[in-house]
C-alpha positions in Angstrom: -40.1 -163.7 117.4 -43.7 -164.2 118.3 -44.9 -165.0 122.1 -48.3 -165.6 122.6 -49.9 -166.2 126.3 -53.0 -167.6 127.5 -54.8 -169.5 130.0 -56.1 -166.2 132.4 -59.4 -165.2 133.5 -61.1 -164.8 136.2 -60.8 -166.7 139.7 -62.1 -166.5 143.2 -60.1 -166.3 145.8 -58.0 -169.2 146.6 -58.3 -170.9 143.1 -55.8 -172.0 140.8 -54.7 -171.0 137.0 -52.3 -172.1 134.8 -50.5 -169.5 132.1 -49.0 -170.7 129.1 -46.5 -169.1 126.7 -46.4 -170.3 123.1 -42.8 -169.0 121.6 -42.0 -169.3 117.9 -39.8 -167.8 115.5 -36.6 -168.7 117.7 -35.1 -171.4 119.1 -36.9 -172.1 122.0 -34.4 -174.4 124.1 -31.5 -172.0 124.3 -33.3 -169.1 125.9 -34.3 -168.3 129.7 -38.2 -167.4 129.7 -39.2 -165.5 132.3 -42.7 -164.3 133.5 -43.8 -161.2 134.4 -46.7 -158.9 135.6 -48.4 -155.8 136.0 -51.1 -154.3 138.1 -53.1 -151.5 137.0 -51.0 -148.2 138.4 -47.9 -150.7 139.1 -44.5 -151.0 137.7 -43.6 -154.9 136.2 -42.6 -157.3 138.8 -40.5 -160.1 137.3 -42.2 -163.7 138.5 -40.2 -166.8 137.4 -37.3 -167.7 135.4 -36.6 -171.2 133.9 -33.1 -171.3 131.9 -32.1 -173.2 129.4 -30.8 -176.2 132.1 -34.3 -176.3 133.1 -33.6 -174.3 136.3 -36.3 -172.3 137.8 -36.2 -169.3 140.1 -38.9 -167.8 141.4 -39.6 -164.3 143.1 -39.9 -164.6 147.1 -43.1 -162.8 146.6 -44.7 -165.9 144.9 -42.5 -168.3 145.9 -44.5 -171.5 147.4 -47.3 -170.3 145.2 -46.3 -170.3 142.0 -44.1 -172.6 140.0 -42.6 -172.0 136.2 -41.9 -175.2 133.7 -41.0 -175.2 130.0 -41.9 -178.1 127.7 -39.2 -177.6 124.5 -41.0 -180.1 122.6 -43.8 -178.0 122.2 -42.0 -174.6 122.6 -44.5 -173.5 125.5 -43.5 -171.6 128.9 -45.8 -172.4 131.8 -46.7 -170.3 135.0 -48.6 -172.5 137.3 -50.5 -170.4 140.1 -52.5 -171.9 143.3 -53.9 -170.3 146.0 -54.4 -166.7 144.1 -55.6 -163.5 146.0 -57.2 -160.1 144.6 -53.9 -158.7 144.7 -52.6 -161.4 142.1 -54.7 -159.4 140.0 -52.5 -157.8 136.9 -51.7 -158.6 133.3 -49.3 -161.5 132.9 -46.8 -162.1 130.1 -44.1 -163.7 129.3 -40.3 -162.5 127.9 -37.0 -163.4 127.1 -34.0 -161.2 125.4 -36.0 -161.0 121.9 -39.0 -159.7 123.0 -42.4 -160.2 125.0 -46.3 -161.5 124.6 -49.1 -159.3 124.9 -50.3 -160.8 128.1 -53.1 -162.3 129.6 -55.6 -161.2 132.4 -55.9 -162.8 135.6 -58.8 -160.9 137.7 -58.9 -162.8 141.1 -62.4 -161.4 142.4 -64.8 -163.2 144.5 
């Protein structure tokens, strides 16, 4: 199982990013993805989830803000984030039941 995120950086206030999640070594279409995060000195606060039906849930603290999609035909998870703030600021990653990504940074900084 490999899991392999990109797409952060660095973003001022009120911008947009969108994460991706490249999954191999499974397959792809039968798991939940979910994304997740974690601040420096924080715990990991669960994001999204998009099943294998295609539906999403997203975490009340995000919701309206960010939006999860998966594209099976090229085995990618997407976190799609608008309007961030500095405390979006954390190490993002995706998961599902065989394992996790390293992460990506998002730094939102002006």
């Amino acid at each position: 199982v490999q899991l392999v995120e990109s797409g952060g950086g660095t973003v001022q206030p009120g911008g947009s990013l969108t994460l991706s999640c490249a999954a191999s070594g499974f397959t792809f279409s039968v798991y939940s993805m979910n994304w997740i995060r974690q601040a420096p000195g924080k715990g990991p606060e669960w994001l999204a989830t998009v099943n294998s039906m295609n539906a999403t849930f997203v975490a009340p603290a995000v919701r309206g803000r960010f939006t999860i999609s998966r594209d099976n035909s090229v085995n990618t998870v997407y976190l799609h984030m608008k309007n961030l703030q500095p405390e979006d600021t954390a190490l993002y990653y995706c998961n599902n039941a065989e394992g996790r990504g390293p992460g990506t940074q998002v730094t939102v900084s002006s």
